[in-house]
N, CA, C and O of each residue as an XYZ file, in Angstrom:
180
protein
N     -52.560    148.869   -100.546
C     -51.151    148.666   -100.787
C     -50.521    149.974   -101.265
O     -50.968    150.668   -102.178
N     -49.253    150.266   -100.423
C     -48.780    151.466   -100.869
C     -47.836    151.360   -102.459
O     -47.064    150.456   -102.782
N     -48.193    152.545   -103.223
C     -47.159    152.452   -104.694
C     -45.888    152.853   -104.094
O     -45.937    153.744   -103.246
N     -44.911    152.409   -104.356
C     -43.519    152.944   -104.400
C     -42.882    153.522   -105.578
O     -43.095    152.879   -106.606
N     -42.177    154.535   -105.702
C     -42.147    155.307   -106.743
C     -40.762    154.242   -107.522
O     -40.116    153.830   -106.559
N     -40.188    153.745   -108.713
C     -39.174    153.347   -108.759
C     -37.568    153.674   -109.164
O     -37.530    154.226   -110.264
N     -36.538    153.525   -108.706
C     -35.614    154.659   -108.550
C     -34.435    154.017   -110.085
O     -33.251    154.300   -110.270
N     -35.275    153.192   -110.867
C     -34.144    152.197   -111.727
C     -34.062    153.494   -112.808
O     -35.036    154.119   -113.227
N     -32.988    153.677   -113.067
C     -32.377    154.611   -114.538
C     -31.583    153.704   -115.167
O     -30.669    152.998   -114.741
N     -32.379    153.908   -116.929
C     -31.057    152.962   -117.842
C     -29.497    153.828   -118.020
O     -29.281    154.946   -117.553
N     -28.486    152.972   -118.831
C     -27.251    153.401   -118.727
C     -27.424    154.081   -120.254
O     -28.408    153.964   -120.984
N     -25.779    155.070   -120.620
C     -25.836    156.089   -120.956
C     -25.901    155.306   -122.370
O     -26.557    155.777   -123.299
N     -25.004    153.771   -122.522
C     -25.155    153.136   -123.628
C     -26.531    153.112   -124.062
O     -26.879    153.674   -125.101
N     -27.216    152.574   -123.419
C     -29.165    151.843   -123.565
C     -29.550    153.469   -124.128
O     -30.161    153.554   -125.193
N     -29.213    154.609   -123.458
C     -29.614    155.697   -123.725
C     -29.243    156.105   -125.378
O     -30.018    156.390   -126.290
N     -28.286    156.045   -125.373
C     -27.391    156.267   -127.043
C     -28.443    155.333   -128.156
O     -28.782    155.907   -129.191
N     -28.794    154.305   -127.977
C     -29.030    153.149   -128.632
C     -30.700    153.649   -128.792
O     -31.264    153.461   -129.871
N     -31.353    154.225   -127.762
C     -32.588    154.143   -128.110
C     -32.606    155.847   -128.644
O     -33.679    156.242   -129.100
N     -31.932    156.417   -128.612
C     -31.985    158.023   -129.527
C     -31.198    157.434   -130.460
O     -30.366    158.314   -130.244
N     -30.640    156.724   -131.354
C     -30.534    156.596   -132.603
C     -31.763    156.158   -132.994
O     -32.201    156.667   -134.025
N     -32.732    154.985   -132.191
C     -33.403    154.379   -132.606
C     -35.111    155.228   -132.823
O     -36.143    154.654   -133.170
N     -34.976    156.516   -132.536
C     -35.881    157.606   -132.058
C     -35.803    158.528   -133.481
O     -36.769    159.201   -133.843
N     -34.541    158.475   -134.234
C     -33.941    159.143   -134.830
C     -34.147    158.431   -136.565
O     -34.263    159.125   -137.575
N     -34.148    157.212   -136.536
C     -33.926    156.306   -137.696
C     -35.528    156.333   -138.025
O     -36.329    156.114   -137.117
N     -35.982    156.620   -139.410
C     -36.796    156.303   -140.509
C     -37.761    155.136   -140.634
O     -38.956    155.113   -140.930
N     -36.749    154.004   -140.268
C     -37.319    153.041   -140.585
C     -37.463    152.114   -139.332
O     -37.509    150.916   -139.611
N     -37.558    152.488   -137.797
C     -37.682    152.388   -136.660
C     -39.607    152.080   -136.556
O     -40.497    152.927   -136.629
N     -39.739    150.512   -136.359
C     -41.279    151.160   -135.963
C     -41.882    151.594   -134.646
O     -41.085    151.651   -133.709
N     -43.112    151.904   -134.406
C     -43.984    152.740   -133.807
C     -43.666    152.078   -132.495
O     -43.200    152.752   -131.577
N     -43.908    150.714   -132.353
C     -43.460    150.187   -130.844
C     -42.118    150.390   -130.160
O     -41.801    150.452   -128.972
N     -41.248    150.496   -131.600
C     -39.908    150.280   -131.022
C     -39.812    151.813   -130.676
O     -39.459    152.003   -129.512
N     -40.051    152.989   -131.440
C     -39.833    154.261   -131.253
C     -40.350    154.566   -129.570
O     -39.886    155.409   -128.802
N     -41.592    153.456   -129.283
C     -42.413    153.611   -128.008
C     -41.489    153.169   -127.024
O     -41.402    154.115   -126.240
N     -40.892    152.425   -126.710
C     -39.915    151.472   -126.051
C     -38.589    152.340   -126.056
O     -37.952    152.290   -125.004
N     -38.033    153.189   -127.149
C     -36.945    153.798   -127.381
C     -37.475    155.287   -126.205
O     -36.858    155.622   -125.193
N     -38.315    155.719   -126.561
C     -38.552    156.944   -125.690
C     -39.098    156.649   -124.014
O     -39.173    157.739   -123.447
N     -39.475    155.544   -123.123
C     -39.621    155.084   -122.140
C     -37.782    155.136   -121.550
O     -37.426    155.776   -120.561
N     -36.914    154.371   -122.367
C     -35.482    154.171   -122.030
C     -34.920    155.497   -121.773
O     -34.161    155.762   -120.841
N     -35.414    156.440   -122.803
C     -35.150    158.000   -122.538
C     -35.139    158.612   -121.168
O     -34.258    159.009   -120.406
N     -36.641    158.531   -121.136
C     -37.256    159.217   -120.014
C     -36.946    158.357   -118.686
O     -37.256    158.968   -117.663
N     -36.474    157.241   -118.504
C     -35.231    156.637   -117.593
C     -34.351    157.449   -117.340
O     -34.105    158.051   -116.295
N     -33.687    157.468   -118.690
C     -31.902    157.629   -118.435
C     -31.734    159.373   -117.692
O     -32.383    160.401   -117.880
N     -30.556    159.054   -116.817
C     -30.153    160.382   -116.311
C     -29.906    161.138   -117.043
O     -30.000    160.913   -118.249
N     -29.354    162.730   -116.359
C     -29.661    163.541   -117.363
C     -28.396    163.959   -117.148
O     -28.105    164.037   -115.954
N     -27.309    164.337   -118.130
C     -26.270    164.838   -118.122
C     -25.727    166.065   -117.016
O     -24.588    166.523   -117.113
């Protein structure tokens, strides 16, 4: 079975939301994990 590469990017909001959440102290380890995946989604200015 062939992989297909996938072409989905989050929006600039989802993007904002998970770099505060990258940023905050009291953010845990999964969520920081989940926050930087949304990153590496989102387009790049």
């Amino acid at each position: 079975m062939k992989k297909t590469s996938s072409k989905k990017t989050s929006s600039a909001k989802l993007a904002t939301k998970a770099s505060k959440a990258l940023k905050s102290k009291a953010t845990s380890k999964i969520t920081k994990s989940l926050a930087g995946s949304v990153l590496a989604q989102a387009k790049a200015k």
